[in-house]
C-alpha positions in Angstrom: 73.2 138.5 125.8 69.5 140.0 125.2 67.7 139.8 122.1 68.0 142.8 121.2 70.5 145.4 120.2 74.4 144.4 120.9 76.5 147.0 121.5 79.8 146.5 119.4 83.6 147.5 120.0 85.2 147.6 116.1 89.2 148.4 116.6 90.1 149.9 113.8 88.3 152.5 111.1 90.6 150.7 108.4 88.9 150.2 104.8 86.7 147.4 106.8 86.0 149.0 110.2 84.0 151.2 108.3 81.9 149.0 106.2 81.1 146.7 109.2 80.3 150.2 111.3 77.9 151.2 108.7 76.6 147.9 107.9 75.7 147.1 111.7 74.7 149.8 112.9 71.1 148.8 111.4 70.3 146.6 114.0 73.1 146.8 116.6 75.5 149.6 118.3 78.5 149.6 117.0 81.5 152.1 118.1 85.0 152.8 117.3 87.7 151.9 119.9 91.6 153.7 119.7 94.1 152.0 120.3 94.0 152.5 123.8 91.3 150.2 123.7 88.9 152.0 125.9 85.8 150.2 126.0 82.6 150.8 127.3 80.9 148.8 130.0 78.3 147.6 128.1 80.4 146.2 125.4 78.9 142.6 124.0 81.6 142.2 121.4 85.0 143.4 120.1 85.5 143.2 116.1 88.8 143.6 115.7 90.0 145.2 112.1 93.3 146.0 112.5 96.4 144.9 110.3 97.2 141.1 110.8 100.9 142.2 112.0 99.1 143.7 115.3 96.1 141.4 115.6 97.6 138.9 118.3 98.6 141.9 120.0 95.2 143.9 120.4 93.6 140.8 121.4 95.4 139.6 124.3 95.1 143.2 125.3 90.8 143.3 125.5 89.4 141.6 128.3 89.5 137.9 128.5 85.8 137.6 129.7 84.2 139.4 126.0 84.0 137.6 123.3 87.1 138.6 120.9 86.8 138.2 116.7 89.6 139.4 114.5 89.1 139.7 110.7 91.9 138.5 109.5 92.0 135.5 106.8 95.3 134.5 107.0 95.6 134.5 110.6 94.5 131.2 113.1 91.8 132.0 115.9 93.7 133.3 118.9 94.1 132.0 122.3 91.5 132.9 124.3 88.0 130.9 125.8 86.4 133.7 123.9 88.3 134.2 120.7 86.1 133.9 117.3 86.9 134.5 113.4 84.6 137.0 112.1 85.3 137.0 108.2 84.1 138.5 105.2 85.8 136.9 102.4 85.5 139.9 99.8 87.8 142.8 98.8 86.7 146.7 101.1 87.3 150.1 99.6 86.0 152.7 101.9 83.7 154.7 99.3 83.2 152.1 97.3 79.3 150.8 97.3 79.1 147.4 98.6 76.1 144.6 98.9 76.6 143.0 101.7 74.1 140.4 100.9 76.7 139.2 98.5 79.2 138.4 100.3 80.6 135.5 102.2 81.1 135.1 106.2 83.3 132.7 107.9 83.2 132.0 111.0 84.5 130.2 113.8 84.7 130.2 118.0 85.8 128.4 121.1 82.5 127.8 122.2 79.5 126.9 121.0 77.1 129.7 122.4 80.1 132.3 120.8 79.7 131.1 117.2 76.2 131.2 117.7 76.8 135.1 118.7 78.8 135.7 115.8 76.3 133.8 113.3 73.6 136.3 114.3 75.3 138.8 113.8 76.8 137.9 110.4 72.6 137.3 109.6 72.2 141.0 109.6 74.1 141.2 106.6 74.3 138.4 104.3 73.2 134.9 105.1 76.4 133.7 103.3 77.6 132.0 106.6 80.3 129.6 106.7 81.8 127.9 109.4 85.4 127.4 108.4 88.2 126.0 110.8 91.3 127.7 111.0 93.3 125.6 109.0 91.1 125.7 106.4 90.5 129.1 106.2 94.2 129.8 105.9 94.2 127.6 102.5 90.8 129.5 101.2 92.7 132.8 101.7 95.4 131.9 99.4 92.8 131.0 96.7 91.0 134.5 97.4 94.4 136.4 97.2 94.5 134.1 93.5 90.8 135.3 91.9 91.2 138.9 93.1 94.5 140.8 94.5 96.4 138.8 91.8 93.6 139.3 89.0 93.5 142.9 90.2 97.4 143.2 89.5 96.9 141.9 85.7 94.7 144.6 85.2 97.5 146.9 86.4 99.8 145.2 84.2 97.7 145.5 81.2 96.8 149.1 81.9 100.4 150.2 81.8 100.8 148.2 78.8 98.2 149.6 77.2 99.2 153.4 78.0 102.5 152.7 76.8 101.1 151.9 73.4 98.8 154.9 73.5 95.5 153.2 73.7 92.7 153.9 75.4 91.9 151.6 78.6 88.3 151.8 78.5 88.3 149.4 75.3 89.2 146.9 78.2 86.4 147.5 80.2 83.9 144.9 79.0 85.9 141.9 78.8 87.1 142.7 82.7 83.4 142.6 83.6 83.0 139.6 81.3 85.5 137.1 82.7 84.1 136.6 86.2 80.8 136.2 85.5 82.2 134.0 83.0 83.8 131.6 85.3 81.9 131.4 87.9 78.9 130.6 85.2 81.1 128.1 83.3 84.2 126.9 86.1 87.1 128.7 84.9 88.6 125.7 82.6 86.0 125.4 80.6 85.6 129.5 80.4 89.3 129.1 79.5 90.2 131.1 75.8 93.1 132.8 74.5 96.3 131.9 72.2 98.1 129.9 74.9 95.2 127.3 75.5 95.1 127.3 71.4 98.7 126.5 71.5 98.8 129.7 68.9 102.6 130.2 69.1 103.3 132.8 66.8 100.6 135.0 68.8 102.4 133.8 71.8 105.5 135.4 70.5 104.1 138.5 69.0 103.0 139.0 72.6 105.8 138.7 73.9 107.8 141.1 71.8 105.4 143.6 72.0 106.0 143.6 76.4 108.5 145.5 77.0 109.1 145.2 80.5 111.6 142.0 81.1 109.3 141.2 84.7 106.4 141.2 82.7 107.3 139.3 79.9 108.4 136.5 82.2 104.7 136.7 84.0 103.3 136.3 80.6 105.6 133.4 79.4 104.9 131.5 82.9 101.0 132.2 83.4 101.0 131.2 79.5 103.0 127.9 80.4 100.6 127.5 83.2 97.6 127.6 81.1 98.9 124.9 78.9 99.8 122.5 81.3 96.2 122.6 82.6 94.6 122.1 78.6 97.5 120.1 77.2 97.0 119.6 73.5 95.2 116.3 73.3 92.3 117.6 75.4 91.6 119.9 72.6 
């Protein structure tokens, strides 16, 4: 490969496919591929976005001689002399505005000379570059499905909870901006606060009868529970 412009295969035009489109095609080529996986000749790379149920598949499908990345966090690198990671650790909305300066890469290849490939590329958009094995990756996935798709399911929680009681959700707004900047600032222990690390149990309880919802109130009582056994009372 040249120095300058690669031209880049992305399978899929998921919420992902098209952030990596438009953020590459700065300095490099990107395209689309179908499903058919028609590429062109002067393909340098295949990104492969597609959902992790059909990543193993697409890849042993592209040709063994490119170099292959899928995007999948949960997923090991895949069998072939060319198969690499290409990973943005970070949450993609197509519409939504995104810095990719902020965010987190992790890589990985077979080779040497491939992960040095990858890590230029990932340079055009963030210098957040990680090399992360497999194995480990797989772990750092589950503690990224922790800080946001189950954060982002509280806030569903406590959005119905609040329409319910006829309040208005925007009085929520600046304590959900609050509490990651928060913990990340402070670690999220010590940034810790509410009526379960106080051991307030009549607040505790008036919570609880207030839920109506039997699934929730079990979420609350156990992510209370939770909170406790990780400030117990003599750390207080």
């Amino acid at each position: 490969m040249g120095d300058g412009p690669l031209h880049i295969a992305i399978v899929g035009k998921g919420n992902l496919g098209t952030h990596l489109f438009n953020g590459l095609s700065k300095q490099h080529r990107p395209y689309f591929v179908n499903r058919d996986l028609q590429l062109r000749t002067t393909t340098d790379l295949v990104i492969v976005c597609v959902g992790d149920d059909q990543v193993s598949k697409v890849c042993a499908a592209l040709p063994e001689h490119l170099l292959v990345a899928h995007t999948a966090g949960a997923l090991p690198i895949q069998n072939g002399m060319r198969s690499g990671i290409f990973y943005p650790l970070y949450s993609f909305t197509k519409g939504a505005p995104l810095n990719w300066s902020e965010v987190p890469f992790l890589i990985e290849a077979r080779t040497k000379e491939d992960e040095s490939v990858l890590r230029t590329i990932a340079s055009c958009l963030t210098q957040h570059i990680f090399h992360i094995p497999s194995e480990k990756r797989e772990k750092l996935h589950a503690a990224a499905v922790m800080v946001n798709n189950f954060t982002n399911h509280l806030y569903t929680l406590a959005y119905e909870h609040a329409l319910q009681n006829e309040l208005p959700v925007e009085i929520l707004y600046a304590i959900m901006r609050q509490g990651p900047e928060k913990a990340i600032e402070l670690g999220p222990k010590k940034a810790q606060t509410g009526p379960a690390v106080r051991f307030d149990t009549p607040t505790l309880a008036k919570h609880m009868d207030s839920i109506t919802n039997e699934d929730v109130q079990e979420l609350y009582k156990l992510l209370s529970a939770s909170i406790q056994k990780h400030h117990p009372k003599n750390e207080l």
